[in-house]
N, C-alpha and C positions, 0 to 999 in steps of 0.2 A: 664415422658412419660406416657400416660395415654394406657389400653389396648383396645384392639379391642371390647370386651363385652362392654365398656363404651364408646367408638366410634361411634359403632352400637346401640344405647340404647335401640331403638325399635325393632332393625331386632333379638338382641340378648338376648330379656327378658325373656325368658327362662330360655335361660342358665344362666344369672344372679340370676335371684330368685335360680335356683339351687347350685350357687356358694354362696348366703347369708344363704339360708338352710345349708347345707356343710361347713359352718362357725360358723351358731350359734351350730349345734349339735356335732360337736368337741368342742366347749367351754361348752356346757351341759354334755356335757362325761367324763370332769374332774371332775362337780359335781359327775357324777355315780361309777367315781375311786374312789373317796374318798369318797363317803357311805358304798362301799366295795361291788356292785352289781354286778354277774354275765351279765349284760343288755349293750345293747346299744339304744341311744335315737329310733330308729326306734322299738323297741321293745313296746315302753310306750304304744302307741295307742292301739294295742292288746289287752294288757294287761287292760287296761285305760275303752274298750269297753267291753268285759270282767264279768270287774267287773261293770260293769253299766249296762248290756245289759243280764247278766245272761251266760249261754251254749250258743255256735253260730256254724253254719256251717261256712265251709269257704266263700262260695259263701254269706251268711248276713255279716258276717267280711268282705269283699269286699265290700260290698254295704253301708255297715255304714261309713266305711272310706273312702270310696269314693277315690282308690285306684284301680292298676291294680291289676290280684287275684295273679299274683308271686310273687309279693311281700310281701304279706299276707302270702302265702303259706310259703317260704324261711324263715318269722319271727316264723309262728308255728312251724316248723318242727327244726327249734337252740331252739326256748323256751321248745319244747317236749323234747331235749337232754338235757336240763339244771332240768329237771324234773319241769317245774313252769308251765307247761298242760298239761292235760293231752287229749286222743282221745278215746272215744267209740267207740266198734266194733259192735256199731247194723247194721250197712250196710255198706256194700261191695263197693256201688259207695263212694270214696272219697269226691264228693261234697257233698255229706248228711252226712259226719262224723261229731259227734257235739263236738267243743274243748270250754274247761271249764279251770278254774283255780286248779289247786291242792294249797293245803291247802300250800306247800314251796312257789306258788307264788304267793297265797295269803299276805303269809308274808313278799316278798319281795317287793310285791305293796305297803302295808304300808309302810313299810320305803322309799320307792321311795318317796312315796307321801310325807312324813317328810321332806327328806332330801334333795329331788331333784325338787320333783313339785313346791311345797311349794314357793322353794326358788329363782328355775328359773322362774318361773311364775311372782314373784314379780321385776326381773331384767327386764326382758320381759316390763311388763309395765311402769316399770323408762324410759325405752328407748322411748316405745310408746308415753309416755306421751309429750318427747319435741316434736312431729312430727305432723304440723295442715297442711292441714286437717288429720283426722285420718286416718293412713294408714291400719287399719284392715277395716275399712268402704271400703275404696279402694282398697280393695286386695277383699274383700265379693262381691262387686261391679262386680269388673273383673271376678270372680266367676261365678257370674250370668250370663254375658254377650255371655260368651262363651260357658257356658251349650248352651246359647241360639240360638247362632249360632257361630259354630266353627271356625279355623281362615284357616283351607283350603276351607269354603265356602264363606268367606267373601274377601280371598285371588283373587278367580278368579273373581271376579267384578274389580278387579285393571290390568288386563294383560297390561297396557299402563306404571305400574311403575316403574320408573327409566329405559324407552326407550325415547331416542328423535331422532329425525329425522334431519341429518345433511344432508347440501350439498358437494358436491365434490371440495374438493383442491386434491393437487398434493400429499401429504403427504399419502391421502388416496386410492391414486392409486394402490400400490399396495394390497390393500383387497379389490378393487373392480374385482382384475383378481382374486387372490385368491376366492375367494367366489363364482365366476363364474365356475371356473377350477373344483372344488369340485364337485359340482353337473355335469356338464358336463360328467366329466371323470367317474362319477362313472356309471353314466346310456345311454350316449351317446359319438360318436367320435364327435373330438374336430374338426370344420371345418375350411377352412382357415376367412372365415367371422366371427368367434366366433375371433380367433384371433388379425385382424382387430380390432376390435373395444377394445378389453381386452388391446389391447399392445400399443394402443395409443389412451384412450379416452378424450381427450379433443378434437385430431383434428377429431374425429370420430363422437361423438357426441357433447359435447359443442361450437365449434367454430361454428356450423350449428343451435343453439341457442336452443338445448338440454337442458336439465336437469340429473345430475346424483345424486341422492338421497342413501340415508343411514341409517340404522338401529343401532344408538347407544346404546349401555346397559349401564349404571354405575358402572362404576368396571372390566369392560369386556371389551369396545372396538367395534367395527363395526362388527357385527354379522350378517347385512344382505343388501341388496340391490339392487336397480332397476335401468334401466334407460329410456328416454325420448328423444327417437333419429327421428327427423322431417326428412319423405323422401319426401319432396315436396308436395307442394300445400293446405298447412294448414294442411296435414295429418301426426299422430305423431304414433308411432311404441314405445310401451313399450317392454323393451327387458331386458335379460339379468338381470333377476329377481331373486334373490336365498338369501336361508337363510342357514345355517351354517349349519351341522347335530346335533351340540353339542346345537344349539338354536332353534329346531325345538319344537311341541309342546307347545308354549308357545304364541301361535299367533301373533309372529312380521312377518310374513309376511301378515299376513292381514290389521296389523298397518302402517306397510308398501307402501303396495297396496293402502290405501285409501288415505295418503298423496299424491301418484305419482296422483292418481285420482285429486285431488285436485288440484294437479300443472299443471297438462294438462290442466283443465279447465280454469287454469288463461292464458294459452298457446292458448286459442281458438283452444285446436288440433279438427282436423274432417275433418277423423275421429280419432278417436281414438284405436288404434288394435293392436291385438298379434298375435304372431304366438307360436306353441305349439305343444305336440305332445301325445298322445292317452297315452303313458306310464306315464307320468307326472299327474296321475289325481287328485291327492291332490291337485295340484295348479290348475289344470282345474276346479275344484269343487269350490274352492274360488274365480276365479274368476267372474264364474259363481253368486253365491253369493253374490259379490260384481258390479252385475248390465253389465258383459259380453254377449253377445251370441253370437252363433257360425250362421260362416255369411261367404258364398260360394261364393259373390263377392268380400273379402276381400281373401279367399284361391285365387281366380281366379289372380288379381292385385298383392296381393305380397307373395304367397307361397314356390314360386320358387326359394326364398332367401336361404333357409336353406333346404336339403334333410333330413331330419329328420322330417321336417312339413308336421301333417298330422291334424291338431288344426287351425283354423284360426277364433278371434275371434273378435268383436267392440263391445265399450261401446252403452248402453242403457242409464244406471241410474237406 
């Protein structure tokens, strides 16, 4: 059975590289048992920078290893208890204290470097060696890439991934009342017409040659959804539009909305209109957005459907 980190390979490489880190540096720590070192591998780089780098503040040891600073900070402050640095007291602000080597962890970097560098370095590359292309090229690579642009900015260019847009069966019926129920209840009374259509939509809408559309996630389930209820004469009534509160934020109702837009227009609806109401204005604003406007012959014709409509709006484009 394989785990979920290897399932996921891309949602979870992360954590992956952090479970092969956390694999090789328990196998590096038996080297550091048996040199006889007070250390743990998270310690080397320090140490490693150090002795290459000269005295550092904490904040240049952050930046050289390219490293959050607690963690820096947490490795100084066990290597300052094990006596192997030491801290200068010329200033008071902790970022400017400069930490240096003392002369015991001087001596224990050499023998790291004998017994430990030396030797895991050379396993290190046995390993790399059977691995083409090379995977330090591609790990430098990914490096780069995401200095470059990180991956919650490149995340939101995708808000459409892993949503598809299903049609209505019967299976799905009930999270099409559920999903309606939610928002209703929370911000308006439920009328007898909201129940109408929630407790029997097919004959409500589909048998009238409706459309009732859906917000799938992968993984998740129907998180959102509208519908396409024709009230005579070519004119079609998107209604009954809601997204989950646990899925909001994420803009499936706008991925949403421009499907149902879509299917209206294969519907020849027109017009095409909602009705709505002044508190709702997150989704007033998208649909506006999405090529709505608000249209007083459409309040006039069919407002009077719902006592809560104080919104009456038709597509433009």
């Amino acid at each position: 059975m394989t785990d979920i980190v290897s399932d996921r390979a891309a949602l979870f490489l992360g954590s992956r590289l952090k479970r092969l880190a956390e694999r090789m540096q328990s196998q590096v720590t038996r080297l550091v048992e048996k040199a006889d070192l007070p250390l743990q591998p998270s310690h080397m780089p320090v140490l490693g920078t150090l002795d290459r780098d000269g005295p550092q503040t904490i904040g240049a040891l952050t930046e050289a290893m390219q490293v959050a600073q607690p963690t820096v900070t947490r490795a100084v402050a066990r290597l300052t208890e094990l006596g192997l640095v030491e801290t200068n007291r010329e200033h008071r602000d902790q970022r400017h204290k400069t930490i240096r080597l003392t002369p015991e962890g001087r001596a224990a970097l050499d023998r790291a470097k004998m017994l430990v560098w030396n030797r895991a370095e050379a396993a290190v590359e046995e390993v790399l060696a059977k691995l083409d292309p090379s995977f330090l090229d591609q790990l430098t690579a990914l490096e780069a890439l995401l200095a470059q642009e990180p991956l919650d900015v490149r995340a939101a260019r995708h808000v459409e991934a892993g949503v598809t847009v299903a049609q209505f069966t019967d299976a799905l019926a009930p999270a099409f009342k559920a999903i309606n129920m939610e928002w209703l209840e929370d911000m308006y009374e439920v009328e007898p017409v909201d129940l109408k259509v929630l407790d029997h939509p097919r004959e409500a809408i589909l048998d009238h040659g409706g459309a009732i559309l859906f917000a799938i996630v992968e993984g998740v389930g129907p998180v959102g959804t509208c519908a396409l209820k024709p009230s005579g004469g070519g004119a079609v009534e998107l209604t009954k539009m809601g997204v989950l509160k646990s899925s909001r934020g994420a803009k499936i109702g706008e991925h949403l909305l421009a499907a149902a837009i879509a299917r209206a227009k294969a519907m020849d609806a027109a017009p095409l209109y909602l009705l709505s109401n002044k508190k709702s204005a997150a989704a007033v604003h998208l649909y506006e957005k999405l090529g709505f406007v608000h249209d007083e012959a459409i309040m006039a014709s069919y407002g009077a459907a719902y006592e809560r409509c104080d919104v009456a709006m038709v597509y433009r484009g």
